[in-house]
N, CA, C and O of each residue as an XYZ file, in Angstrom:
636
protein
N       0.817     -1.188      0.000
C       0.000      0.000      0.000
C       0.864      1.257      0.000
O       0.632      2.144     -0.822
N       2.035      1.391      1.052
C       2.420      2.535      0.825
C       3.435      2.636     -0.253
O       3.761      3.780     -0.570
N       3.965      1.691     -0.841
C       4.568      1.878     -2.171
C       3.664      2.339     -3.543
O       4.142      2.536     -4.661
N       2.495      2.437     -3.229
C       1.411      3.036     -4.549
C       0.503      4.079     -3.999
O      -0.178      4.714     -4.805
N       0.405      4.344     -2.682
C       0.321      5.405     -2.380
C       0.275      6.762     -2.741
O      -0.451      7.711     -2.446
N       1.321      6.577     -3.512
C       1.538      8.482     -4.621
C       0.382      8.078     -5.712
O       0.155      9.004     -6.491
N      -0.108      7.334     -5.854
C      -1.047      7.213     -7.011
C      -2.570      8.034     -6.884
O      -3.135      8.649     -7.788
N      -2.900      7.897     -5.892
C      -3.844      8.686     -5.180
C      -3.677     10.380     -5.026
O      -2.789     11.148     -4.655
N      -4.321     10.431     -5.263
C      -4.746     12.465     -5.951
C      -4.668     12.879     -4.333
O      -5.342     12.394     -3.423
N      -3.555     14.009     -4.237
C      -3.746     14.508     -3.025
C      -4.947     15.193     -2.340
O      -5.035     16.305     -2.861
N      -5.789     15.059     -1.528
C      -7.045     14.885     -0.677
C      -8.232     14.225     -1.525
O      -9.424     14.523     -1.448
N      -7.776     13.478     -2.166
C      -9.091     12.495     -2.649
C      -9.419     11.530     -1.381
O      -8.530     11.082     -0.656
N     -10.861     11.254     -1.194
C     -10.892     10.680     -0.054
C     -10.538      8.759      0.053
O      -9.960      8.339     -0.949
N     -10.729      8.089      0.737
C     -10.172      6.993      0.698
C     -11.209      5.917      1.469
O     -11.742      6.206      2.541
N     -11.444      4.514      0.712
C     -12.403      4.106      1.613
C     -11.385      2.718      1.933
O     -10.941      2.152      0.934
N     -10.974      2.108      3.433
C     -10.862      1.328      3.815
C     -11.509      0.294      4.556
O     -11.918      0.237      5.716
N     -11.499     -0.558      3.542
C     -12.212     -1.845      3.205
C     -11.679     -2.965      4.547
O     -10.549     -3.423      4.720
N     -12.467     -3.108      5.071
C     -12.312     -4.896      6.471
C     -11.283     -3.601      7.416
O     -10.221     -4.101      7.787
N     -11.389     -2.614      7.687
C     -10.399     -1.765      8.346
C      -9.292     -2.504      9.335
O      -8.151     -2.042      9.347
N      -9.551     -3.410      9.992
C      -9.222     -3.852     11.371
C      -8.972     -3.037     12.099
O      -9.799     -2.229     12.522
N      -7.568     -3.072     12.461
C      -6.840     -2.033     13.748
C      -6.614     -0.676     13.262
O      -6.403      0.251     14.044
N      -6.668     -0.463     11.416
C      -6.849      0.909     11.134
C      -4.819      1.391     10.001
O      -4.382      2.210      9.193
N      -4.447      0.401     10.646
C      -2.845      0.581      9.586
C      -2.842      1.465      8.718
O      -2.126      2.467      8.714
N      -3.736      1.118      7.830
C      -4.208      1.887      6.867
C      -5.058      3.022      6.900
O      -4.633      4.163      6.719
N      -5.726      2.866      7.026
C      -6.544      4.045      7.702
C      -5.790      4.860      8.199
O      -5.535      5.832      7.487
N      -5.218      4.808      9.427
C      -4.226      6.088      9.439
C      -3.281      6.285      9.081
O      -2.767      7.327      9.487
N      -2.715      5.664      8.391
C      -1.665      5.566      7.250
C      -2.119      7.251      6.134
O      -1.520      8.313      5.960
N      -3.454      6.689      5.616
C      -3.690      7.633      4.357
C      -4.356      8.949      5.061
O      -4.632     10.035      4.551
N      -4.517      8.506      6.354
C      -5.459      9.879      7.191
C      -3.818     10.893      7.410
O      -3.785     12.088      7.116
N      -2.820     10.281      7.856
C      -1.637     10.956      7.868
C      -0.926     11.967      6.381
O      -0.086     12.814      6.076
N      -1.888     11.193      5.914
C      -1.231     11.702      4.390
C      -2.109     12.872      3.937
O      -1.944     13.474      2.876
N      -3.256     13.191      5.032
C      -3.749     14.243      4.311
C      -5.354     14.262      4.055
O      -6.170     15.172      4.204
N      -5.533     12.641      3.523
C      -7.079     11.917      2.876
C      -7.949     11.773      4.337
O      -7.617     11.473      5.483
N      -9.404     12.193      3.605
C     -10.038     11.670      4.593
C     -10.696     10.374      4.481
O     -11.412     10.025      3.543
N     -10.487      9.898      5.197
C     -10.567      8.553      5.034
C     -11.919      7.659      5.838
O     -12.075      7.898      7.036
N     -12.750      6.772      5.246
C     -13.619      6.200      5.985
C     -13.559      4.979      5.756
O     -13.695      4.465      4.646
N     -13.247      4.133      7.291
C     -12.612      2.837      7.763
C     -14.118      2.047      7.548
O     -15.137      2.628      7.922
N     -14.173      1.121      7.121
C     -15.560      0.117      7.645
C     -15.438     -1.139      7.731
O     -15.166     -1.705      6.673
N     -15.607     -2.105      9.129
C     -15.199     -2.974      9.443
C     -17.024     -3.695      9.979
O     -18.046     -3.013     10.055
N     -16.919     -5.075     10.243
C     -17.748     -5.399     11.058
C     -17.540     -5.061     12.605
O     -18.427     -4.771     13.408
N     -16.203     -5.162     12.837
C     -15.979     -4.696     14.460
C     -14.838     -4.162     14.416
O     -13.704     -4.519     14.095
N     -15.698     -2.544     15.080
C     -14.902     -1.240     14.835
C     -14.196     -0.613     16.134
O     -13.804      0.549     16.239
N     -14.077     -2.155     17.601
C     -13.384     -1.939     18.046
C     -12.151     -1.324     18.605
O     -12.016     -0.708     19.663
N     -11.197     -1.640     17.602
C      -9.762     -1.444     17.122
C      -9.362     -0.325     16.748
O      -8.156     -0.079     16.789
N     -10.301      0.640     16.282
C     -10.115      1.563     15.536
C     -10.647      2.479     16.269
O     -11.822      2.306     16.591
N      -9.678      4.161     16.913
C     -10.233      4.772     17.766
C     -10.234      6.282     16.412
O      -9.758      6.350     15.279
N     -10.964      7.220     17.215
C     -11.448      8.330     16.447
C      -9.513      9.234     15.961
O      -8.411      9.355     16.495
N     -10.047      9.539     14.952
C      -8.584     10.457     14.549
C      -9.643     11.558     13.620
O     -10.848     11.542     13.369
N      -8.397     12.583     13.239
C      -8.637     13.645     12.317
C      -8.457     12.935     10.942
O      -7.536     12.212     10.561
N      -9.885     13.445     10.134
C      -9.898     12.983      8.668
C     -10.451     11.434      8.668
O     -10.371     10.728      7.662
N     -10.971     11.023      9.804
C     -11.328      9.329      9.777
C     -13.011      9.230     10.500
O     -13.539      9.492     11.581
N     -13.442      8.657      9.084
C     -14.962      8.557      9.340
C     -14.717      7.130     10.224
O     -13.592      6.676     10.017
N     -15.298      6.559     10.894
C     -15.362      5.107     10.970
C     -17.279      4.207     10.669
O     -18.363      4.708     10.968
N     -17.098      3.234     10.205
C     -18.455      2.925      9.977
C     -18.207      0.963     10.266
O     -17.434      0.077      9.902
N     -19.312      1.109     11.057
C     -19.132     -0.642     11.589
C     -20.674     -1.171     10.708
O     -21.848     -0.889     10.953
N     -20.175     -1.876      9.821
C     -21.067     -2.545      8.889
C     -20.162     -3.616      8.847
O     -18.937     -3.744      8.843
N     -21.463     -4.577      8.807
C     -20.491     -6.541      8.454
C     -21.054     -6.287      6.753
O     -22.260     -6.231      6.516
N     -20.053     -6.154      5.698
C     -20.486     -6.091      4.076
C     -20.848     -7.439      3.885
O     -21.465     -7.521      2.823
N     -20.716     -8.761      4.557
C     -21.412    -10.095      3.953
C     -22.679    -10.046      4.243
O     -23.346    -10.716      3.453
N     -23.327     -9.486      5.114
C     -24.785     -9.351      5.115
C     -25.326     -9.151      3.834
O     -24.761     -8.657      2.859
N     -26.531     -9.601      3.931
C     -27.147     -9.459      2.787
C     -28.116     -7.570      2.738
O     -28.916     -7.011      3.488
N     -27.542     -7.260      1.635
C     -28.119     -5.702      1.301
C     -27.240     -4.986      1.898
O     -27.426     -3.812      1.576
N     -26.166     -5.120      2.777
C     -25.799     -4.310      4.274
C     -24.567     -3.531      3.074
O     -23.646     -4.344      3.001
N     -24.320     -2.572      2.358
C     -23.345     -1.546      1.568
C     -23.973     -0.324      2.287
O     -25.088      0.195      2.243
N     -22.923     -0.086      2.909
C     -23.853      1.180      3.625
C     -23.425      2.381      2.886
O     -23.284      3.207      3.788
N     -23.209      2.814      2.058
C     -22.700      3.748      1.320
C     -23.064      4.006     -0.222
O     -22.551      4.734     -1.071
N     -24.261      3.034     -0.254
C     -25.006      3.689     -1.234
C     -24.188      3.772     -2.850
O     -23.527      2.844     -3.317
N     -24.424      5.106     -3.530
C     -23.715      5.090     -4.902
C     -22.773      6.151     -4.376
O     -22.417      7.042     -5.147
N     -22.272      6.123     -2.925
C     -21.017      7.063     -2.418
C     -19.604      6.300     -3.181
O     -19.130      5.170     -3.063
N     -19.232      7.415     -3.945
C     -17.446      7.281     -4.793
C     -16.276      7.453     -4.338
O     -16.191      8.577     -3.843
N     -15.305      6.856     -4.268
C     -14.350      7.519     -3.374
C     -13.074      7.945     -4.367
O     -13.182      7.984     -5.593
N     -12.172      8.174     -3.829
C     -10.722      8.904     -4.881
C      -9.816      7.392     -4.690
O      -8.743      7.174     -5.253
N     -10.408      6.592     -3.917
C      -9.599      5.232     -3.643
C      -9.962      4.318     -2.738
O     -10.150      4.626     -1.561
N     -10.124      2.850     -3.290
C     -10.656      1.954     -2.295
C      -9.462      1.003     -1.928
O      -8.925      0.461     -2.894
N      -8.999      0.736     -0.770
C      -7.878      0.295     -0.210
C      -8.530     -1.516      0.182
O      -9.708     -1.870      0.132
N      -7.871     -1.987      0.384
C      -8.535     -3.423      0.458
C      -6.916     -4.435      0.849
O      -5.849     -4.436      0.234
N      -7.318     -5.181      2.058
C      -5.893     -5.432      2.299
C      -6.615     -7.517      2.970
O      -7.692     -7.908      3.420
N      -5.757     -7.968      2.767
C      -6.356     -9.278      3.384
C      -7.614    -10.011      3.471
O      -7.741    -11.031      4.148
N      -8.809     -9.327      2.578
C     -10.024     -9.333      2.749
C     -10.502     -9.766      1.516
O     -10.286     -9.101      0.502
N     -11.311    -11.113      1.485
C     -11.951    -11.435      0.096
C     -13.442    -12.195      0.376
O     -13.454    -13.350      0.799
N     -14.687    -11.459      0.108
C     -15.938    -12.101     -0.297
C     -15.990    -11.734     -2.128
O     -15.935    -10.595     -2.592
N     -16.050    -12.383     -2.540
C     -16.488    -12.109     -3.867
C     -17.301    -11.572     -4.344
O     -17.112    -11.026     -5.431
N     -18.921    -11.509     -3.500
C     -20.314    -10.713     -3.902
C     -19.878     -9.658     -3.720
O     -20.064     -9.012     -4.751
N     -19.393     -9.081     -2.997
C     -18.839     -7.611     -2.446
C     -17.911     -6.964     -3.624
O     -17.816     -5.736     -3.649
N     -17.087     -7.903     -4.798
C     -15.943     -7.062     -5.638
C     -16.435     -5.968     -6.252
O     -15.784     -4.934     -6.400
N     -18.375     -6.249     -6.894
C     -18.384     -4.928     -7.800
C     -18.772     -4.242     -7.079
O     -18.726     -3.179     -7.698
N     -19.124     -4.053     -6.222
C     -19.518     -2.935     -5.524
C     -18.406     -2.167     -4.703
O     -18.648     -1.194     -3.988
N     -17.043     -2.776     -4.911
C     -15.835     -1.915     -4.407
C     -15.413     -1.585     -5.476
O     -14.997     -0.427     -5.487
N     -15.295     -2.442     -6.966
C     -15.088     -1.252     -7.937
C     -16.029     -0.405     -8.448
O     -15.724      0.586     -9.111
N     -17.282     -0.757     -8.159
C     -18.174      0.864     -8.647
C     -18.056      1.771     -7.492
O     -18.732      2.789     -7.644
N     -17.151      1.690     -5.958
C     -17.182      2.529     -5.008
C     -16.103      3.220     -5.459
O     -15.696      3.968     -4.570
N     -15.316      3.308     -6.690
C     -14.156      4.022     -7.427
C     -14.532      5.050     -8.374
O     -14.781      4.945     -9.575
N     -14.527      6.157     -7.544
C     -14.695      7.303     -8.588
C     -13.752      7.269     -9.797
O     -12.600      6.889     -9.589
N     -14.177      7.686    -11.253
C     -13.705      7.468    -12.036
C     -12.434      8.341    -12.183
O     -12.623      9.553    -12.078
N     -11.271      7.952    -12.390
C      -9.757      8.566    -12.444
C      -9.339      7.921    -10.659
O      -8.176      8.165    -10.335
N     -10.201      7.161     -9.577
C      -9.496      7.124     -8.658
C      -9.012      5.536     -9.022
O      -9.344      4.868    -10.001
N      -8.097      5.155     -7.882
C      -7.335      3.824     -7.638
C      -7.932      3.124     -6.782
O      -8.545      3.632     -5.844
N      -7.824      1.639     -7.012
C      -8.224      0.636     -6.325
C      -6.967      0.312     -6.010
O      -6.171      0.594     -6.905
N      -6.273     -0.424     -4.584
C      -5.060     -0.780     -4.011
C      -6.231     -2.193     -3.044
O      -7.073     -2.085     -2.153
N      -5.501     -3.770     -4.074
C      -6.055     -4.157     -3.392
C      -5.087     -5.577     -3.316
O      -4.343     -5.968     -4.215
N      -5.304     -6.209     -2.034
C      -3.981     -7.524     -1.683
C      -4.526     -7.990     -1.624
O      -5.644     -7.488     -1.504
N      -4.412     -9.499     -1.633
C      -4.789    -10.266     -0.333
C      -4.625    -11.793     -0.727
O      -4.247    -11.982     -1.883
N      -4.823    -12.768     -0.043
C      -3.950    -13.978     -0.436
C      -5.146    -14.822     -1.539
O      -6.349    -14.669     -1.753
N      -4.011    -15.819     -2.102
C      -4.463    -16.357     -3.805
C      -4.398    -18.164     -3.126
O      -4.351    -18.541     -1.955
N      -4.417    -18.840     -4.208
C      -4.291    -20.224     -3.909
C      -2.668    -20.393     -3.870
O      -1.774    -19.754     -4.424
N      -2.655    -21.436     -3.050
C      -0.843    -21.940     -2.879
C      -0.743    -21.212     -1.323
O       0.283    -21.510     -0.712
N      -1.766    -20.222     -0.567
C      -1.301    -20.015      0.376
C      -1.880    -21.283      1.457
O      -1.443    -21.204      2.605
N      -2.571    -22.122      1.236
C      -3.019    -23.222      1.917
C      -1.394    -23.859      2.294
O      -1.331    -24.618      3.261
N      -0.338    -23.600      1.666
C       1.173    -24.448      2.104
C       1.545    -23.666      3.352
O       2.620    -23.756      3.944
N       0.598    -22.946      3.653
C       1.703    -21.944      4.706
C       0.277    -21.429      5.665
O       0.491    -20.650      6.594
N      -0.509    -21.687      5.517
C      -1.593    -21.921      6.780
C      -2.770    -21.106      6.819
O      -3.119    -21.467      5.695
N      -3.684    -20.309      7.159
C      -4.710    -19.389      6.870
C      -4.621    -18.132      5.934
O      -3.761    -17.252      5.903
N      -5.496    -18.260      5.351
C      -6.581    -18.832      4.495
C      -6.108    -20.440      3.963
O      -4.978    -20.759      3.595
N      -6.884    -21.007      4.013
C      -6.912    -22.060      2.890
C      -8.290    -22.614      2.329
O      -8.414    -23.118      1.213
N      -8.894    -22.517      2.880
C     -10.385    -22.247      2.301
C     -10.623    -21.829      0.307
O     -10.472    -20.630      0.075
N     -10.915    -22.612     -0.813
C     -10.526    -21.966     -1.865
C     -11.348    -20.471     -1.896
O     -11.037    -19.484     -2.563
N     -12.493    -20.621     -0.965
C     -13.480    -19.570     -0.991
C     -12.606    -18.222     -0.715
O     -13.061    -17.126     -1.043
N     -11.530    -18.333     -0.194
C     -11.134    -17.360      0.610
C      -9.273    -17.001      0.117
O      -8.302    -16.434      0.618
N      -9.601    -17.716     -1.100
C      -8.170    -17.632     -2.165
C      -8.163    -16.869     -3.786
O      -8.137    -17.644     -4.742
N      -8.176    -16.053     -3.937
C      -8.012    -15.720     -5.047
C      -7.032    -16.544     -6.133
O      -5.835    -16.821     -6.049
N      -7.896    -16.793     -7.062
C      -7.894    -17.445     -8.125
C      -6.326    -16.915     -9.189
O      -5.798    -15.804     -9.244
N      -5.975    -18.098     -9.850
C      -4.378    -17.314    -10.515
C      -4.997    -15.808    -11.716
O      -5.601    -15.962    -12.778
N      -4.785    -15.120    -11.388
C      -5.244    -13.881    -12.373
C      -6.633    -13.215    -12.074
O      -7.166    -12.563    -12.973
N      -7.170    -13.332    -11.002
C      -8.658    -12.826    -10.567
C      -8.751    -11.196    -10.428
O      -9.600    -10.412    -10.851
N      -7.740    -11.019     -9.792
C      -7.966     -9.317     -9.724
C      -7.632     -8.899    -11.251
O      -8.465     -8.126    -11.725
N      -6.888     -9.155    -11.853
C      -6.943     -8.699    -13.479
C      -7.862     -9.045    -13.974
O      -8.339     -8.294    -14.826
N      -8.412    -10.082    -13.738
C      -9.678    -10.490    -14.179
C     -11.014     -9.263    -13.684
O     -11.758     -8.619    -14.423
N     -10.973     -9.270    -12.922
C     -11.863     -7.650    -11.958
C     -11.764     -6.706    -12.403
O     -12.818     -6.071    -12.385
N     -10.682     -6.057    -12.996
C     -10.531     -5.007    -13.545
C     -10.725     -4.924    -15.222
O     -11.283     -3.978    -15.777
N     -10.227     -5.955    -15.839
C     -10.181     -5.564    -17.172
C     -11.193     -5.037    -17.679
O     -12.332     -5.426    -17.422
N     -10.858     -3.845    -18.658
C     -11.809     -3.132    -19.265
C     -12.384     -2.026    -18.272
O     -13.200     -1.262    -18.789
N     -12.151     -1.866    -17.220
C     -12.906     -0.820    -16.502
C     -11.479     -0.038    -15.548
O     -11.807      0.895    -14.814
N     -10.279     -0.350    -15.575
C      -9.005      0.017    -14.863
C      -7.761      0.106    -15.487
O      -7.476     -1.016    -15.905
N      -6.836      0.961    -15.760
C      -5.266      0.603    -16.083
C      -5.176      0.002    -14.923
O      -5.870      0.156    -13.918
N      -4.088     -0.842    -15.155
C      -3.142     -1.586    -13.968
C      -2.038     -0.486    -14.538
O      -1.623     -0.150    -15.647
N      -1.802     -0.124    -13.196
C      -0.512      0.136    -12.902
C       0.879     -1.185    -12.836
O       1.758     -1.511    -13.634
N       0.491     -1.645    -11.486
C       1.387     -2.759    -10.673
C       0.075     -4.003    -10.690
O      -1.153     -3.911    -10.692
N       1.058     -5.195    -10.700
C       0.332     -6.319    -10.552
C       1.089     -7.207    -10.262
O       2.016     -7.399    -11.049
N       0.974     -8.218     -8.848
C       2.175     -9.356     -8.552
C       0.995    -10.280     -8.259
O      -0.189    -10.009     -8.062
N       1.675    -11.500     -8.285
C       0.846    -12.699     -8.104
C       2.472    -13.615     -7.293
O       3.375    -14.110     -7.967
N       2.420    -13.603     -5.944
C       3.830    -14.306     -5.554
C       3.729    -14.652     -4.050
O       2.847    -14.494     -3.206
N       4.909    -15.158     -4.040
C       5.044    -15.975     -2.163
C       5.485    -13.910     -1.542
O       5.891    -12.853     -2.026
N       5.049    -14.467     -0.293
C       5.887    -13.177      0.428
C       6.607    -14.129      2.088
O       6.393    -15.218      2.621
N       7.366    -13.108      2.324
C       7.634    -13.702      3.719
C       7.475    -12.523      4.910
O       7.420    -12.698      6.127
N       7.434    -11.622      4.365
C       6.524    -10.439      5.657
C       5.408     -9.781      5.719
O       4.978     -9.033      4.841
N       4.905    -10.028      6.736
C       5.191    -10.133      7.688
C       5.356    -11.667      8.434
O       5.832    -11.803      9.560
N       4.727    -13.104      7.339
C       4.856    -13.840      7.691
C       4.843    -14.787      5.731
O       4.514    -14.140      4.737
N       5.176    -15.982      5.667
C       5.065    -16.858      4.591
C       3.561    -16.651      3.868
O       2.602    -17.201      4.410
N       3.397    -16.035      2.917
C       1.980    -16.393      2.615
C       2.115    -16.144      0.787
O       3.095    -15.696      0.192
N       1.121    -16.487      0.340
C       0.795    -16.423     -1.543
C      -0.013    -15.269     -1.708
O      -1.025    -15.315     -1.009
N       0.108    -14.176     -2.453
C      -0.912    -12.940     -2.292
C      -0.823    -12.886     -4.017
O      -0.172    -13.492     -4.868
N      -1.796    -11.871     -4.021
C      -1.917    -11.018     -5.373
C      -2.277     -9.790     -5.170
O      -3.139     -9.518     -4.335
N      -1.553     -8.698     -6.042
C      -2.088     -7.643     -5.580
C      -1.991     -6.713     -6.786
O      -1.398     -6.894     -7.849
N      -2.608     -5.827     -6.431
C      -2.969     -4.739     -7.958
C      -3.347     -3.182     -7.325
O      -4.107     -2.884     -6.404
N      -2.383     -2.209     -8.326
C      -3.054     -1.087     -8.088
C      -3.184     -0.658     -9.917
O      -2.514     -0.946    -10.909
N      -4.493      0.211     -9.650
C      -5.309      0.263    -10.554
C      -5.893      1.547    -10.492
O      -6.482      1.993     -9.507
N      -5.700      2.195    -11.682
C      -6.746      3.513    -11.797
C      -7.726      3.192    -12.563
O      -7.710      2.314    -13.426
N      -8.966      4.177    -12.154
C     -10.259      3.472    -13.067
C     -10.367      4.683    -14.302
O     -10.003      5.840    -14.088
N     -10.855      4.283    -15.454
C     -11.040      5.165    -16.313
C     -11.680      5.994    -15.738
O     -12.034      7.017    -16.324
């Protein structure tokens, strides 16, 4: 994330996707963006300057609490339901970036996720985007930090 970071239009706002403890979130709130975190449990995440927070579980059924709200960038880190993808790329205002990780198949050798439900497929996020995003960056590989795992990841501006 913070290596594509400059891709993002200075104070375009930012929506962080499964927020958890907020890394991100105040990561891009530091940078300037205002940013709105939405997690199912918004625990973790205490009030800052520039940070909406919103506790919605998105696997519910209907539960997008944000309507046809656009953002300058949807951040997405470790987090995969599939019903949920178009509605994080139509939450991309057009000219903003999608920055999104999170683990693929092959990470079952090295321990959670392994679920295929919960693995992105070899080429899925290119698959998500084509026709509606430049790719900038795109990896599909092992990592070892913060721990062993298989990810894919893509940053992407939308037409």
């Amino acid at each position: 994330m913070v290596q594509w970071a400059g891709l993002i239009e200075p104070g375009a706002t930012v929506l962080d996707v499964a927020a958890g403890s907020g890394r991100h979130t105040y990561f891009f709130a530091d940078r300037g963006h205002m940013v709105t975190a939405v997690d199912r449990d918004v625990g973790r995440l205490g009030p800052a300057v520039n940070v909406e927070i919103v506790q919605a579980d998105l696997e519910g059924d209907g539960c997008w609490p944000f309507g046809e709200r656009r953002f300058g960038a949807v951040v997405v880190t470790n987090y995969l339901h599939r019903p949920l993808i178009q509605r994080l790329l139509d939450a991309v205002a057009a000219g903003g970036v999608l920055l999104y990780e999170t683990f693929m198949v092959g990470n079952e050798r090295f321990g959670r996720p392994s679920r295929p439900e919960h693995l992105l497929r070899d080429g899925e996020l290119l698959d998500c985007v084509r026709g509606r995003f430049s790719v900038t960056a795109y990896e599909a590989r092992p990592i070892s930090m913060p721990q062993m795992a298989m990810v894919q990841r893509i940053a992407a501006r939308r037409f």
